[in-house]
C-alpha positions in Angstrom: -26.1 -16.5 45.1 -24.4 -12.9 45.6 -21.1 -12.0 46.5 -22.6 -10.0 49.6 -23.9 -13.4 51.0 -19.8 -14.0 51.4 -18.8 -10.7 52.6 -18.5 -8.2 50.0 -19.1 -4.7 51.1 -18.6 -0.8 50.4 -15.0 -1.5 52.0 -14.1 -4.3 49.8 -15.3 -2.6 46.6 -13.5 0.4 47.5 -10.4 -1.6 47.5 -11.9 -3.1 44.4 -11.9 0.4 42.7 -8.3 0.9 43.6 -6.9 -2.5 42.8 -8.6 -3.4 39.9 -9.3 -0.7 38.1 -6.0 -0.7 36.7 -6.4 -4.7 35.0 -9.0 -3.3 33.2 -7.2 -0.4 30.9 -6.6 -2.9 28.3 -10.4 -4.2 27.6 -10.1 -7.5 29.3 -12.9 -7.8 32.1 -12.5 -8.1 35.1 -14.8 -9.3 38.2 -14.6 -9.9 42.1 -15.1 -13.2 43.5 -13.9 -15.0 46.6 -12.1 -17.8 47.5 -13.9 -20.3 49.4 -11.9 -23.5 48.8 -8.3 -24.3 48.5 -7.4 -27.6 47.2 -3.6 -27.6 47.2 -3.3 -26.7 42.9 -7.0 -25.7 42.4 -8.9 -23.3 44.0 -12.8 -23.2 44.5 -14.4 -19.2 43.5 -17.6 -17.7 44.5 -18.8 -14.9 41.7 -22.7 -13.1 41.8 -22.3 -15.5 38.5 -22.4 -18.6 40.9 -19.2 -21.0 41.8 -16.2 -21.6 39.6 -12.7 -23.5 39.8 -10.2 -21.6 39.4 -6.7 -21.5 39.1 -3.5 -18.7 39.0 -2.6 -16.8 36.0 0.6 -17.8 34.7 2.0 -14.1 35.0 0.9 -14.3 39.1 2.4 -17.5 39.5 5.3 -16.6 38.1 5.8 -13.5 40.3 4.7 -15.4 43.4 7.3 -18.2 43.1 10.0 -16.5 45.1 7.8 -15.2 48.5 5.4 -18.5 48.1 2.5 -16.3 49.5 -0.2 -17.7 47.6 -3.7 -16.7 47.7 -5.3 -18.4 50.4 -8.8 -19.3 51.4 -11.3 -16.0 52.3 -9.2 -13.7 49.9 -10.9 -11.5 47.8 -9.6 -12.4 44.0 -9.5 -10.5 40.8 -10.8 -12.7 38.5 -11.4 -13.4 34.6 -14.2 -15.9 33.6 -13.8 -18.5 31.0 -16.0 -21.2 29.5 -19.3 -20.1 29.8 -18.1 -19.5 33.6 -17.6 -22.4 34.4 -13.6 -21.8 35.2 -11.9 -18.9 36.4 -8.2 -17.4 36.0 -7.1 -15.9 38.9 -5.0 -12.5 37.9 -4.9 -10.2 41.5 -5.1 -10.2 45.0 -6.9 -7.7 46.8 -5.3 -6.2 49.5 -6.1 -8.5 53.3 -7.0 -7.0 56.9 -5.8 -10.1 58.9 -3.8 -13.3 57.5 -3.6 -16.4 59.8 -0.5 -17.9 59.4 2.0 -20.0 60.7 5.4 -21.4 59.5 5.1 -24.2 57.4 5.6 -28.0 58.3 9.4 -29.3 57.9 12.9 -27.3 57.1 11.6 -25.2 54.9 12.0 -21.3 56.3 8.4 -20.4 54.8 5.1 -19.0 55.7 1.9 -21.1 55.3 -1.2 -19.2 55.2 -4.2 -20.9 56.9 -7.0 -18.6 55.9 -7.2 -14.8 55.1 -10.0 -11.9 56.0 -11.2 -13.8 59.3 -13.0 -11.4 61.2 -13.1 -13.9 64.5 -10.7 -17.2 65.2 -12.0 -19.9 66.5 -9.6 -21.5 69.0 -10.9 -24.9 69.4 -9.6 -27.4 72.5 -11.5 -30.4 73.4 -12.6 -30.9 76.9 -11.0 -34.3 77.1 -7.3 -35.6 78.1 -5.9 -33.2 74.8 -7.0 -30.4 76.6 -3.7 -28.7 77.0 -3.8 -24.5 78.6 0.4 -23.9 77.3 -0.5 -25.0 73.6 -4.1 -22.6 73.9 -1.3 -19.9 74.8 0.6 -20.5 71.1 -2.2 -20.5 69.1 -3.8 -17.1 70.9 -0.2 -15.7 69.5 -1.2 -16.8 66.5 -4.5 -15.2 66.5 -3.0 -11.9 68.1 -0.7 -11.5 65.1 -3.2 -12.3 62.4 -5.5 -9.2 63.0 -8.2 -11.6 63.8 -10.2 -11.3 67.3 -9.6 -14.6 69.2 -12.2 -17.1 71.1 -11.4 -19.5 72.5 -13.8 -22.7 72.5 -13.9 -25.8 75.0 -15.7 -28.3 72.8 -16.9 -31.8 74.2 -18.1 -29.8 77.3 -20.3 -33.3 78.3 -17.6 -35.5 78.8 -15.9 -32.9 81.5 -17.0 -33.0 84.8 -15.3 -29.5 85.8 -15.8 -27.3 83.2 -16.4 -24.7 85.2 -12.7 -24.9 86.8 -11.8 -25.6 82.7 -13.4 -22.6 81.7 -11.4 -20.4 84.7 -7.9 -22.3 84.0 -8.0 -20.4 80.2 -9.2 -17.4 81.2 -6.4 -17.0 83.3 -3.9 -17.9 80.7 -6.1 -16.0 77.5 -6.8 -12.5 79.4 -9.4 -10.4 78.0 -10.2 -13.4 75.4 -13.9 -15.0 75.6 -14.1 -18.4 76.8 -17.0 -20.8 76.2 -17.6 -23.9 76.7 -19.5 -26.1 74.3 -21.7 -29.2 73.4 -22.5 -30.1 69.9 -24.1 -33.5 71.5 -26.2 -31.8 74.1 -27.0 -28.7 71.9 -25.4 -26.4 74.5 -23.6 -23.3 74.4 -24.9 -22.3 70.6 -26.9 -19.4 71.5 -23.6 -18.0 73.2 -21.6 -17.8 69.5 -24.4 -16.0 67.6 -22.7 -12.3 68.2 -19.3 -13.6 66.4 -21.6 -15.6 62.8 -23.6 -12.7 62.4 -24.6 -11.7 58.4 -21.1 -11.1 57.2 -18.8 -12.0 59.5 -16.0 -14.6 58.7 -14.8 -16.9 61.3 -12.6 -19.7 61.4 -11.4 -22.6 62.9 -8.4 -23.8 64.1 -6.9 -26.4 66.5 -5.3 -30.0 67.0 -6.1 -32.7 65.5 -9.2 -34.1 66.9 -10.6 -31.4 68.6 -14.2 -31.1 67.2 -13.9 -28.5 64.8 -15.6 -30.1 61.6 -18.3 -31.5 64.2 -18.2 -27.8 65.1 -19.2 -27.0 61.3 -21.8 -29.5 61.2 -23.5 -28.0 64.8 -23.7 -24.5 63.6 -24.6 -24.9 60.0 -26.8 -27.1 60.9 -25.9 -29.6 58.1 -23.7 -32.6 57.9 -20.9 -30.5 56.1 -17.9 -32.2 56.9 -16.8 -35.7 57.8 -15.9 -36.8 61.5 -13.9 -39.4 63.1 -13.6 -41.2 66.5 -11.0 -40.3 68.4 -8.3 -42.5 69.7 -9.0 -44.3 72.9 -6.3 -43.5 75.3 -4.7 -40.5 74.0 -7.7 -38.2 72.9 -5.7 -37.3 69.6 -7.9 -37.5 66.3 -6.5 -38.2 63.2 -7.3 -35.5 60.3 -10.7 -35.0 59.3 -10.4 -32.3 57.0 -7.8 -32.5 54.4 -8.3 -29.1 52.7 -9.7 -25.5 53.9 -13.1 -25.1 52.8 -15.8 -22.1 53.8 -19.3 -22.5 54.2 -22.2 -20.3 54.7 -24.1 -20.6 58.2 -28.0 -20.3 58.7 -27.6 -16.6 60.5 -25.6 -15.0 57.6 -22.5 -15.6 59.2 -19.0 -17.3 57.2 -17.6 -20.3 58.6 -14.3 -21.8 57.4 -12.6 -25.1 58.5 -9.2 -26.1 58.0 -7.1 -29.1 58.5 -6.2 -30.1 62.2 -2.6 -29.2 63.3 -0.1 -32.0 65.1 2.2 -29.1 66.2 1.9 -25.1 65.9 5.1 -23.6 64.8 5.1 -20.0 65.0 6.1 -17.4 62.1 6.6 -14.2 63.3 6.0 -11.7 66.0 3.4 -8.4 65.5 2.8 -8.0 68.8 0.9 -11.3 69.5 3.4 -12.0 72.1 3.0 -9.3 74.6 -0.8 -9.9 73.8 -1.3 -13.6 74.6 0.8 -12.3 77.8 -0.5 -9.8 78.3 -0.4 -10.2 81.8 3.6 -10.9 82.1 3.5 -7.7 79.8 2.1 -5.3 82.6 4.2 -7.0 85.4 7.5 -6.3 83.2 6.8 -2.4 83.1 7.7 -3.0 87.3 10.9 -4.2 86.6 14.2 -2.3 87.7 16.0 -2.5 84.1 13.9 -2.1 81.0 15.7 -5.1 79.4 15.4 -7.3 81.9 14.7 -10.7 80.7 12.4 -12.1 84.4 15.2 -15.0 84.6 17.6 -13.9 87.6 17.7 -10.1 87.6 17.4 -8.4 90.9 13.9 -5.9 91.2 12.0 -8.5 88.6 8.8 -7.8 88.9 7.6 -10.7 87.1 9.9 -13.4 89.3 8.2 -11.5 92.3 5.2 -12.1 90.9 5.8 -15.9 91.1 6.9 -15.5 93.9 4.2 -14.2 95.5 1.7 -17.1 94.1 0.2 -13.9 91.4 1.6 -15.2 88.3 1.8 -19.2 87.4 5.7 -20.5 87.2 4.7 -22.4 84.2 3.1 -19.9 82.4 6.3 -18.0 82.4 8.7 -20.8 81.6 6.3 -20.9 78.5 6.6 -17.5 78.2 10.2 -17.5 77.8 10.4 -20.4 75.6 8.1 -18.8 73.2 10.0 -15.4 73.4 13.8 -17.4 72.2 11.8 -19.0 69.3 10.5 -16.4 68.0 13.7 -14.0 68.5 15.1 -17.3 66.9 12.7 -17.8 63.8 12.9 -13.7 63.0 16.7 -13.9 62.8 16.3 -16.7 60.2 13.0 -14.6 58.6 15.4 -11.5 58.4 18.4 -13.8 56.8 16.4 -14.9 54.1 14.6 -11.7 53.6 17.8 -10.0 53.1 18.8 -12.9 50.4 15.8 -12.2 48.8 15.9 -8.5 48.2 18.9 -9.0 45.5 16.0 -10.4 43.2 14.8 -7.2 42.3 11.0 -6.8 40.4 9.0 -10.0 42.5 6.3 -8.9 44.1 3.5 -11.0 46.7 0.2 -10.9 47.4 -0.6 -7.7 49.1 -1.2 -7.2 52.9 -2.3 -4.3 54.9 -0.2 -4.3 58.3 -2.8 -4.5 60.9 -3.0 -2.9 64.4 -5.4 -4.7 66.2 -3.3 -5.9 68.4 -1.6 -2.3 69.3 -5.2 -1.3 70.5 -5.7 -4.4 72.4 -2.4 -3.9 74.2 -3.5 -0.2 74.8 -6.4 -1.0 76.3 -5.2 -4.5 78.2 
């Protein structure tokens, strides 16, 4: 087993050369490796020497404690080998192209990572009575902001008698986004998927509870990989399969991770994912009389004309609108505690490059 079987290429060793290089002045060796399971304290580590556990150096968890931005599942790690190999001590992060986040469960004002260096997202929704176009709409924020291309997938596509209506409804709402709809009973729709698992390529996938996505895993690998459950009779909801985020490598070359199912999607922050997953209420807005106008009563609207005129779906703005006060809302608190933060001088977190995959998109929306 080789690292390049997980993703490792000439860009990720010339991040290697820049990062690493520098752990290495002092003797102590130093390899790359992968993270391809997260277990909550422990952490499963590809290497070309084979798997590993491994865990955080007490230095990096230490200097990690204040932002909580923990290395997370597809990052590229610095490692150190002990016994034999057999475990690994985590010392570095190497810098990420897309991080797939989302604020964590509860009170708590703090980012949860789902997975890191995705090259495609998965956005599963089960043809069933889950199926649900405004909550597709949050999670193709999320996508937008991570750096990570969206797709959306209609799973269970033999239990809907209208798919083809199905498949129209979220292309509406998901503009410029691929739609497909799917059957891991019938065996239909796989052949569609090959161009985003390609030798690799990293996708992941994310959704409610419920949805198909480990039966997803099992489909395309091939290989009963992960558990499944029933869902509930009467409300289509599943309870959670997967309990941890683990990858897996697919018969085409391709990088597959799975993650735990989500009851609700709270949003973290805003790179542009916004004006991306509406992108459509985006371009209307240029229209409008006063650059600040907020498409709620303002004379000239564009966007409330739009509605008006049957062009643009009255719900999809409400949820427009919604989404736009919580995030305004949840930055206000980000920038509070940020600014509470920067007394503690010396921390540092795992590094990110800031993406712009989304500016293009926008550009060319």
């Amino acid at each position: 087993m080789r690292i390049e079987q997980y993703g490792w290429n000439s860009k990720w060793q010339g991040k290697w050369d820049g990062t690493a290089s520098n752990q290495e002045q002092a003797g102590n060796m130093r390899i790359p490796g992968r993270i391809t399971g997260d277990f909550g304290s422990k952490y499963r580590v590809i290497t070309d020497a084979g798997e590993a556990w491994g865990e955080l150096a007490g230095k990096l968890r230490h200097t990690l404690t204040d932002s909580g931005e923990y290395p997370a599942i597809g990052d590229w790690v610095i490692l150190a080998m002990q016994d034999g190999g057999e475990h690994a001590v985590i010392h570095g992060v190497l810098p990420r192209h897309s991080v797939i986040s989302r604020k964590a469960a509860g009170n708590t004002q703090a980012e949860q990572i789902v997975a890191a260096n995705v090259d495609t997202l998965f956005l599963v929704s089960a043809l069933n009575d889950d199926y649900n176009v405004r909550r597709m709409e949050r999670y193709l924020i999320m996508a937008w902001n991570s750096g990570a291309n969206p797709v959306i997938l209609l799973t269970k596509a033999d239990l809907c008698p209208d798919a083809d209506n199905r498949i129209a409804e979220m292309e509406r709402a998901a503009p410029g986004v691929p739609v497909h709809a799917v059957s891991a009973l019938l065996g239909d729709g796989r052949d569609e998927l090959l161009p985003y698992i390609r030798s690799g390529q990293t996708v992941a996938l994310t959704g409610s509870s419920g949805c198909g996505k480990s039966t997803m895993v099992n489909w395309l690998s091939g290989r009963n990989l992960q558990l499944t459950q029933d869902i509930r009779e009467g409300d289509s909801r599943g309870r959670h399969t997967t309990t941890h985020r683990e990858m897996f490598i697919l018969p085409e070359g391709g990088i597959i991770v799975d993650t735990p199912g989500m009851r609700e999607l709270q949003l973290w922050e805003d790179e542009g994912g916004l004006d991306l997953a509406f992108g459509d209420i985006s371009s209307l807005a240029a229209n409008c009389r006063y650059s600040d106008c907020s498409h709620e009563r303002e004379e000239g609207c564009a966007v409330l004309e739009a509605v008006a005129g049957g062009l643009l779906e009255e719900k999809r703005l409400l949820n427009y609108r919604k989404t736009q006060k919580e995030l305004r809302f949840q930055n206000s608190k980000e920038q509070r505690q940020k600014r509470k933060a920067a007394a503690t001088a010396g921390k540092t977190s795992v590094p990110r490059e800031r993406h712009s995959s989304w500016q293009r998109q926008l550009e060319e929306y």
